[in-house]
C-alpha positions as CSV (number, residue, x, y, z in Angstrom):
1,X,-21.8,-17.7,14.3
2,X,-18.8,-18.4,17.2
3,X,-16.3,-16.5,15.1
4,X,-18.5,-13.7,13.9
5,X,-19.6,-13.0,17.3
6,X,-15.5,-13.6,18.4
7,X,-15.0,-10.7,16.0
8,X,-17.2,-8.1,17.0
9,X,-16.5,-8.5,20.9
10,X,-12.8,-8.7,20.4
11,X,-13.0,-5.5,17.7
12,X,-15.1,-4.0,20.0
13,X,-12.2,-4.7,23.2
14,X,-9.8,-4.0,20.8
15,X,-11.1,0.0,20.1
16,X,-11.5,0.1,24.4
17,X,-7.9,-0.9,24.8
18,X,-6.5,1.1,21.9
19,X,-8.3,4.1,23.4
20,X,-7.4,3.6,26.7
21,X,-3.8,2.9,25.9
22,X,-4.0,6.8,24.4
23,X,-6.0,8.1,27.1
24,X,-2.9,6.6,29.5
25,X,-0.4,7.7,27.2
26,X,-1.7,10.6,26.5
27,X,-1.6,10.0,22.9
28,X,-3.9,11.4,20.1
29,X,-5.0,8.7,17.7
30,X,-7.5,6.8,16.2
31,X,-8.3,3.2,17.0
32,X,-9.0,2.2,13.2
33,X,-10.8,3.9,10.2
34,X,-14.6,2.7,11.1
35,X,-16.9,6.0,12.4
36,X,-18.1,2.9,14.9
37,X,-16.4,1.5,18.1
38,X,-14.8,-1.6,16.2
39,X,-11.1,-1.8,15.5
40,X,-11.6,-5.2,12.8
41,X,-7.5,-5.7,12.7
42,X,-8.3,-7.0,17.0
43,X,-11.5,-9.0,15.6
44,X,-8.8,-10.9,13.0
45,X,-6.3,-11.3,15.2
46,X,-8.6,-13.0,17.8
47,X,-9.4,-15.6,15.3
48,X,-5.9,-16.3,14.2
49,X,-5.0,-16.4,18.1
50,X,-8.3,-19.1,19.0
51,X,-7.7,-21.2,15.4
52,X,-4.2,-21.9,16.2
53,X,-4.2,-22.2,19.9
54,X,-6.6,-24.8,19.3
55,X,-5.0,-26.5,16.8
56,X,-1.8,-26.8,18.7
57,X,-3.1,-27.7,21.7
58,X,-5.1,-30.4,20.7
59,X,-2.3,-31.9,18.4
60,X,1.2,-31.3,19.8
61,X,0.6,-33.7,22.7
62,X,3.2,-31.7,24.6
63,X,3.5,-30.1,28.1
64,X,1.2,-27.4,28.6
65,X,4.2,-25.3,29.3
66,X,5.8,-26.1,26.0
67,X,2.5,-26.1,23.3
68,X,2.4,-22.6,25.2
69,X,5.9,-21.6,24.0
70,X,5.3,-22.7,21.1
71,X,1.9,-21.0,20.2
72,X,3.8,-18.0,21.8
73,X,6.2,-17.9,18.8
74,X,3.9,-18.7,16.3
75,X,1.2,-16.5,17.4
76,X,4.1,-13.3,16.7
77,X,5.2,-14.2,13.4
78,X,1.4,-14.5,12.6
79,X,-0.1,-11.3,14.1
80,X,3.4,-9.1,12.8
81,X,2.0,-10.5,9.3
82,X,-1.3,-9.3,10.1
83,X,-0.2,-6.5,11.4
84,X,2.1,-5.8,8.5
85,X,-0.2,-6.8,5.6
86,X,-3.1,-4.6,7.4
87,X,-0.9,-1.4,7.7
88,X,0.1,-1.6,3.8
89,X,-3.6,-2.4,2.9
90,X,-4.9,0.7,5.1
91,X,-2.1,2.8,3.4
92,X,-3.0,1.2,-0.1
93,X,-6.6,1.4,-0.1
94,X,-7.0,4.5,1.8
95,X,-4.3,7.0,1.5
96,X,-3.5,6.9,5.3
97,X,-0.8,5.5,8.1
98,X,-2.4,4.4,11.5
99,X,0.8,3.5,13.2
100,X,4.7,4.0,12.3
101,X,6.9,2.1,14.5
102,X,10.2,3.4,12.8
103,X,10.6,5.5,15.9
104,X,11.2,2.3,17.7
105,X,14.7,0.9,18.0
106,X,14.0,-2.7,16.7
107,X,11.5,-1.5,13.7
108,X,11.9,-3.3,10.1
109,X,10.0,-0.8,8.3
110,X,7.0,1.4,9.5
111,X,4.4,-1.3,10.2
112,X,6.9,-4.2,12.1
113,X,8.4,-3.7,15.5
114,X,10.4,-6.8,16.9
115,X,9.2,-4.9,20.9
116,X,5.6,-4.3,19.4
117,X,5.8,-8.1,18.0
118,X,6.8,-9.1,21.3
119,X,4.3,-7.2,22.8
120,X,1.4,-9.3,21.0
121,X,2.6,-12.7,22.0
122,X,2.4,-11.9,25.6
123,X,-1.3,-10.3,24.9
124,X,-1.9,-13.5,23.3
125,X,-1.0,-15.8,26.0
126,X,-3.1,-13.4,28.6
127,X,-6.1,-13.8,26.5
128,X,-6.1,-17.5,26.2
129,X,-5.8,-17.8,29.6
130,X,-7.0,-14.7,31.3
131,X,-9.6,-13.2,29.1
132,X,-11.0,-15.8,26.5
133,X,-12.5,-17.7,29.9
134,X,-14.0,-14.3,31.5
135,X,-15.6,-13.0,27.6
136,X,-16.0,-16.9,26.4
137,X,-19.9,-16.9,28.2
138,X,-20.5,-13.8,26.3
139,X,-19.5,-14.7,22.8
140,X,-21.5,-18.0,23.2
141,X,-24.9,-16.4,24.3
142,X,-24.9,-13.6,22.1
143,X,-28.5,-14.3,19.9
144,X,-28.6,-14.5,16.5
145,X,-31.0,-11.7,15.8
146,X,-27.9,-9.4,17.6
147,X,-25.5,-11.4,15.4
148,X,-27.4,-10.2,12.8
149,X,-27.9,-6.5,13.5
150,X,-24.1,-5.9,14.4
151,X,-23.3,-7.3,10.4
152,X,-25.5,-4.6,9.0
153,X,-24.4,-1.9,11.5
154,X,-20.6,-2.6,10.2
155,X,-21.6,-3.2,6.6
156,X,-23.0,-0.1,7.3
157,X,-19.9,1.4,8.7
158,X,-17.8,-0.2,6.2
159,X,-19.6,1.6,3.5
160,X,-20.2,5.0,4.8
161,X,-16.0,5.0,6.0
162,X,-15.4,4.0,2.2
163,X,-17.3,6.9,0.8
164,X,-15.7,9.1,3.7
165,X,-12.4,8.5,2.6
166,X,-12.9,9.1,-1.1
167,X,-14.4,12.5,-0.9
168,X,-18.2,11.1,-1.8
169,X,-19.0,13.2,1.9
């Protein structure tokens, strides 16, 4: 229940930053395909970044400082794949492009930015140390029943954004 409840809080945060990143920017985009207030791309990525923190951290036997670096380096190669794989499913499976970086000077392609990749390391490291702390009481006292009701509510989301997008209404 840990990680499900790690995914809809952090794909919840996710849609709140992503919209208030556009609000700042003024910017006019979406924060995912969902009708809800869940971007599931953050919710991912959140378990990636916990998974392998943890497993470095409690195996590398190194310096803080260092298993730090290192889960730094790791942690961009892995969410730039995610990022990646997720922008070609999206396009794939739905016809549409979220986000094009090839107006960005170090962009391989339209869904990789070496500045954006960058970007998600150091987000990384501030939610291991900054964030996880301040949300971890949350995610552990969420209740079941709740657990429960936010899987149908996206199931239901899932499915109604599915018909959406094929013309079914």
């Amino acid at each position: 229940m840990y990680y499900i409840n790690c995914f809809f809080v952090y794909s919840c945060l996710g849609f709140l930053f992503e919209s208030l990143v556009a609000i700042l920017t003024h910017q006019d985009f979406n924060s995912g395909i969902l009708y809800g207030p869940i971007t599931p791309i953050y919710g991912i990525g959140v378990i990636f970044i916990f998974i392998i923190s943890h497993y470095f951290f409690m195996n590398l036997h190194l310096p803080r400082w260092r298993e730090t670096v290192i889960v730094f380096f790791i942690l961009i190669v892995v969410l730039t794949l995610l990022e990646w794989i997720g922008g070609i499913l999206i396009e794939k499976l739905f016809g549409i492009v979220f986000w094009d970086y090839s107006h960005l000077p170090f962009h391989v392609g339209n869904y990789i930015s070496l500045e954006i990749s960058f970007l998600w390391g150091i987000l990384s490291i501030l939610l291991i140390y900054v964030i996880k702390p301040i949300i971890e009481p949350i995610v552990g006292n969420i209740p079941p029943i709740l657990t429960f009701l936010f899987i149908i509510l996206f199931i239901i989301d899932v499915f109604c954004t599915i018909l959406h997008l094929k013309g079914v209404f």
